[in-house]
C-alpha positions as CSV (number, residue, x, y, z in Angstrom):
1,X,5.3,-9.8,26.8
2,X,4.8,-6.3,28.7
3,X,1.4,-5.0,29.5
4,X,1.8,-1.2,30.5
5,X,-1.4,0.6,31.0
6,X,-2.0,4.6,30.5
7,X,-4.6,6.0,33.0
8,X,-5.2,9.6,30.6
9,X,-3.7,10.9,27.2
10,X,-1.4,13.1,28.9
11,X,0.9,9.9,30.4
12,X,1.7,8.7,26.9
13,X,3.5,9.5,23.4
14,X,3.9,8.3,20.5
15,X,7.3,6.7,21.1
16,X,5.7,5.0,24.4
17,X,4.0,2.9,22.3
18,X,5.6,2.4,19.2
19,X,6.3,-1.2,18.3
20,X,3.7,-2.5,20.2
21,X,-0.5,-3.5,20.4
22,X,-2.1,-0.4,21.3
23,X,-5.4,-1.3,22.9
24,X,-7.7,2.3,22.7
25,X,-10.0,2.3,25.0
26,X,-12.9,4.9,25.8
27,X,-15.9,2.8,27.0
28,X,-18.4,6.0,27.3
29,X,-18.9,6.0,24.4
30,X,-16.3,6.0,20.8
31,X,-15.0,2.4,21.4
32,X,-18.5,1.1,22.0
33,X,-20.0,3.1,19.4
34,X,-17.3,2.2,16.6
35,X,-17.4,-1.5,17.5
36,X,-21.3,-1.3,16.9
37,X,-21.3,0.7,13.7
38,X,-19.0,-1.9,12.2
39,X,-20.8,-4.8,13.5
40,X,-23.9,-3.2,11.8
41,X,-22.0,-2.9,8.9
42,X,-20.5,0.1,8.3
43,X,-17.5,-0.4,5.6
44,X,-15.0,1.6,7.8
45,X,-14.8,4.3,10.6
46,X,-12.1,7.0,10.2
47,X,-10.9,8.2,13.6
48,X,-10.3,12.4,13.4
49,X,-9.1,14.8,15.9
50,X,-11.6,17.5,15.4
51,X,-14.9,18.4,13.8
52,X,-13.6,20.7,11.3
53,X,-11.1,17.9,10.4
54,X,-14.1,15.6,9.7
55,X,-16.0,18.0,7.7
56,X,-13.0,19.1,5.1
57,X,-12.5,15.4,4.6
58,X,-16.3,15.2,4.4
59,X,-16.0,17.6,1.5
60,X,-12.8,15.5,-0.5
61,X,-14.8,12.2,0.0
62,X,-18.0,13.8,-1.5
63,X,-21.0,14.8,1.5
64,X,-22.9,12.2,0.0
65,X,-21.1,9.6,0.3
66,X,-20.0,9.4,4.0
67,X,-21.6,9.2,7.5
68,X,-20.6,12.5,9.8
69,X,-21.0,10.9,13.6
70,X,-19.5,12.4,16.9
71,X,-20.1,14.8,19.5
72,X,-18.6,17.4,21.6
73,X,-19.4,17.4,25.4
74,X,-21.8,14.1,24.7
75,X,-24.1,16.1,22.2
76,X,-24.2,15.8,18.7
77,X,-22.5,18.4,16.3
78,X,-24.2,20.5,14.6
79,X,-23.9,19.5,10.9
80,X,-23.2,16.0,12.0
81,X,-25.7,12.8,10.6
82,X,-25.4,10.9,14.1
83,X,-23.8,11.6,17.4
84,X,-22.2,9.0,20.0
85,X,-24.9,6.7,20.9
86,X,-24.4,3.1,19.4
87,X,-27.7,3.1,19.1
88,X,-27.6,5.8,16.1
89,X,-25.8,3.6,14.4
90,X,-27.9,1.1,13.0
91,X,-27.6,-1.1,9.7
92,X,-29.9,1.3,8.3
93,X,-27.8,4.4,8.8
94,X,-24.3,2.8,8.0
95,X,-24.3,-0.7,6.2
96,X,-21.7,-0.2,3.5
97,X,-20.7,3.0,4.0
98,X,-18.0,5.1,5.7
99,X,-18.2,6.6,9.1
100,X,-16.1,9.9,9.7
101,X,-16.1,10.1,13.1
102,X,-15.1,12.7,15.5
103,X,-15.3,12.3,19.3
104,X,-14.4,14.4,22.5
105,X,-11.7,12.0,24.0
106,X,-11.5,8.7,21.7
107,X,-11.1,9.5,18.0
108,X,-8.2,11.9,19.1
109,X,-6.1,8.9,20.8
110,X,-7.2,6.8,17.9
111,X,-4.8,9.1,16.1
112,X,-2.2,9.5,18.1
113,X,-1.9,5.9,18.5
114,X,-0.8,5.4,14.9
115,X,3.1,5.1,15.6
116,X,1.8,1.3,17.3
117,X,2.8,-1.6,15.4
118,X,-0.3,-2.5,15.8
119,X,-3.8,-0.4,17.2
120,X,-7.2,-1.9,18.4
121,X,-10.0,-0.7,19.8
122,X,-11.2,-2.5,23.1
123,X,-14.3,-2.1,25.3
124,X,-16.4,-4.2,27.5
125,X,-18.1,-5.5,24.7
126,X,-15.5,-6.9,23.2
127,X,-13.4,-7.9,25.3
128,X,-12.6,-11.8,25.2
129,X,-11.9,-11.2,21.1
130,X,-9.8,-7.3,21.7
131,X,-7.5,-9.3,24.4
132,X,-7.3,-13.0,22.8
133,X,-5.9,-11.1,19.5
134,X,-3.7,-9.3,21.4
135,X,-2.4,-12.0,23.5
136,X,-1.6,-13.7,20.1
137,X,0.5,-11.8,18.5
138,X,3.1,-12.0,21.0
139,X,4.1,-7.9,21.2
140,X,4.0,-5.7,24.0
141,X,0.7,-4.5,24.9
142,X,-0.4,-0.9,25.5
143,X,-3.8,-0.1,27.0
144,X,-4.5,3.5,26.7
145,X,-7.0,5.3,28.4
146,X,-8.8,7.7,26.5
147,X,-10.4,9.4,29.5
148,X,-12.2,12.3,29.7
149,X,-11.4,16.2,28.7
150,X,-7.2,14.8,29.2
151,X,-8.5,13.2,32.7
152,X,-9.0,10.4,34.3
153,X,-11.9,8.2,33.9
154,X,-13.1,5.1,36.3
155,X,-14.9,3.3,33.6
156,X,-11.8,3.0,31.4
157,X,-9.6,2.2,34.3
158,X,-11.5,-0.7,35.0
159,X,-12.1,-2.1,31.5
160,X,-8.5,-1.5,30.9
161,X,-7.7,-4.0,34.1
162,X,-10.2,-6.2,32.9
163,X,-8.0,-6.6,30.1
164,X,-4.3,-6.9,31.6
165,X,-6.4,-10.1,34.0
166,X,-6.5,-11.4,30.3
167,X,-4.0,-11.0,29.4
168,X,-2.0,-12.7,32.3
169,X,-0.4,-15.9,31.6
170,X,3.5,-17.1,33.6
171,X,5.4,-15.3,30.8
172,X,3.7,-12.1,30.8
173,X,4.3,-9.3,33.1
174,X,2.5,-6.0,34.3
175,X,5.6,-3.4,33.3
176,X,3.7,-0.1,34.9
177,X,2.4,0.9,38.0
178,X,-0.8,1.9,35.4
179,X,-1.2,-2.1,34.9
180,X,-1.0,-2.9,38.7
181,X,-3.5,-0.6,40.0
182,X,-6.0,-1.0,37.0
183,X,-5.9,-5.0,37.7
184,X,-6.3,-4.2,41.3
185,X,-9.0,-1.9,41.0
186,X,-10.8,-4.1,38.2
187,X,-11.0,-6.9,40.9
188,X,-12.6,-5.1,43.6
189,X,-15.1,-3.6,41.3
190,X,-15.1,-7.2,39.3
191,X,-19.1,-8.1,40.0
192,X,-19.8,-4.1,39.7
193,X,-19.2,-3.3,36.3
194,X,-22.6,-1.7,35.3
195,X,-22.7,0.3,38.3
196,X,-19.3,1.5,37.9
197,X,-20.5,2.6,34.2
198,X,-23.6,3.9,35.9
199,X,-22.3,5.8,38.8
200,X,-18.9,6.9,37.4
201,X,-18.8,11.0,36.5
202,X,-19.1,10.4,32.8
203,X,-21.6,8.1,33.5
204,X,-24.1,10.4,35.6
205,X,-23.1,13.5,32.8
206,X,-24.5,11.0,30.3
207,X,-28.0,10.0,32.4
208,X,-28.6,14.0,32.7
209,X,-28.4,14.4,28.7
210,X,-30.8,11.1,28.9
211,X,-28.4,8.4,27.5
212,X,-29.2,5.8,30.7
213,X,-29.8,3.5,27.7
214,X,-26.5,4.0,25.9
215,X,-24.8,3.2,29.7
216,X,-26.5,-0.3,30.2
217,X,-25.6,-0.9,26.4
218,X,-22.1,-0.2,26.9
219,X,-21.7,-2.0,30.5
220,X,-22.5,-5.4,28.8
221,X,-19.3,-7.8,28.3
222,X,-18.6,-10.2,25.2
223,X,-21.6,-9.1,23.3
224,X,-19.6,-9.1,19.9
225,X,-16.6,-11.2,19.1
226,X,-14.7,-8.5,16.9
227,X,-11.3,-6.4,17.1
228,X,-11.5,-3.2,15.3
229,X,-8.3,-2.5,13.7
230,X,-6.9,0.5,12.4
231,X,-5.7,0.0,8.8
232,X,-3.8,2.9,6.7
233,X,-5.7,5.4,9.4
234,X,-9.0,3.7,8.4
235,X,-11.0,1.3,11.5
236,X,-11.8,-1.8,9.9
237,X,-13.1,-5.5,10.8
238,X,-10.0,-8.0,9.7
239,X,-11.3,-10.3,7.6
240,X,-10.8,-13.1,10.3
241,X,-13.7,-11.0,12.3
242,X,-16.2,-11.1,9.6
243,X,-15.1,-8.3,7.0
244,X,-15.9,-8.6,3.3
């Protein structure tokens, strides 16, 4: 098994990852808030590129019927039900129904993704179950880094080394210079994951729109055993992680 890791959007295409388990991470905040609106219930979470992609397909589902959440520069858009805090999404807002969802720097790479044999969504809340599933299926492994505006972004660096230590066993091997230097820099920063959330660039943006809440939330490791999986462009909970 090779574990490759891409630091920002721009270091990766759809043929780099086809055929394997594509791991899309953006910690602050879609794969943290997507992991939480399906452990609170919500049926499924369809990943879009752009707002005006999420409001036509708004319009074919019925407006009624469907949960508008994302944001553009960390604020909510205008039109939209709920923004990119996990917190908005609560069993009262999305138990049993779908989320169309439309975020600056995740959703896109959620879509891009789709030529993987296989695409997950990881974060440091989920990161035992995210890298034991992918460790089982035996494929090569391809952490993406969602980043931020195309750049680079400390917080998914690290998770995304937090996951290739994981994923380490005698016959894997780190295939990228990507994999190295995340693993590296996930052990120096190893006891200093909140502060890296905290103190990262996204992180201090975040704290000045008042989300300091949203960045302890999203620090915290293994709080939910899940693996969102994209299905037929839909995010769903396999049944094996508590799906109906």
């Amino acid at each position: 098994m090779n574990i490759r890791v891409f630091a920002t959007p721009r270091e990766w295409t759809e043929d780099d990852v086809r055929g394997s388990v594509a791991i899309v991470i953006d910690v602050l905040r879609a794969s943290s808030t997507i992991t939480q609106a399906l452990v609170n219930g919500a049926r499924e979470v369809v990943p879009v590129s752009t707002p005006a992609e999420a409001g036509e397909l708004a319009v074919k589902a019925g407006r009624a019927d469907v949960v508008l959440g994302g944001e553009r520069d960390g604020k909510l858009i205008e039109g939209f039900d709920l923004g990119n805090s996990p917190f908005e999404y609560s069993s009262e807002r999305v138990n049993g129904r779908t989320v169309i969802f439309a975020s600056t720097n995740g959703s896109p790479s959620l879509v891009r993704a789709k030529s993987a044999e296989l695409v997950t969504i990881g974060c440091f809340n989920n990161y035992s179950a995210v890298t034991n599933s992918a460790r089982e299926t035996g494929l090569d492994i391809s952490i993406i880094c969602s980043g931020r505006n195309g750049k680079y972004s400390l917080e998914d660096f690290v998770c995304a080394g937090k996951i290739v230590e994981g994923l380490m066993t005698p016959h894997n091997s780190i295939a990228n210079d990507g994999a190295q230097g995340s693993f590296d820099l996930f052990r120096y920063y190893r006891s200093q994951i909140s502060e890296v959330v905290k103190h990262c660039y996204h992180g201090k943006y975040l704290s000045s729109l008042g989300f300091d809440a949203d960045l302890e939330h999203c620090a915290k490791v293994d709080i939910h055993q899940v693996v969102p999986t994209l299905i037929e462009g839909k995010i769903r909970l396999p049944k094996a992680n508590g799906s109906s």
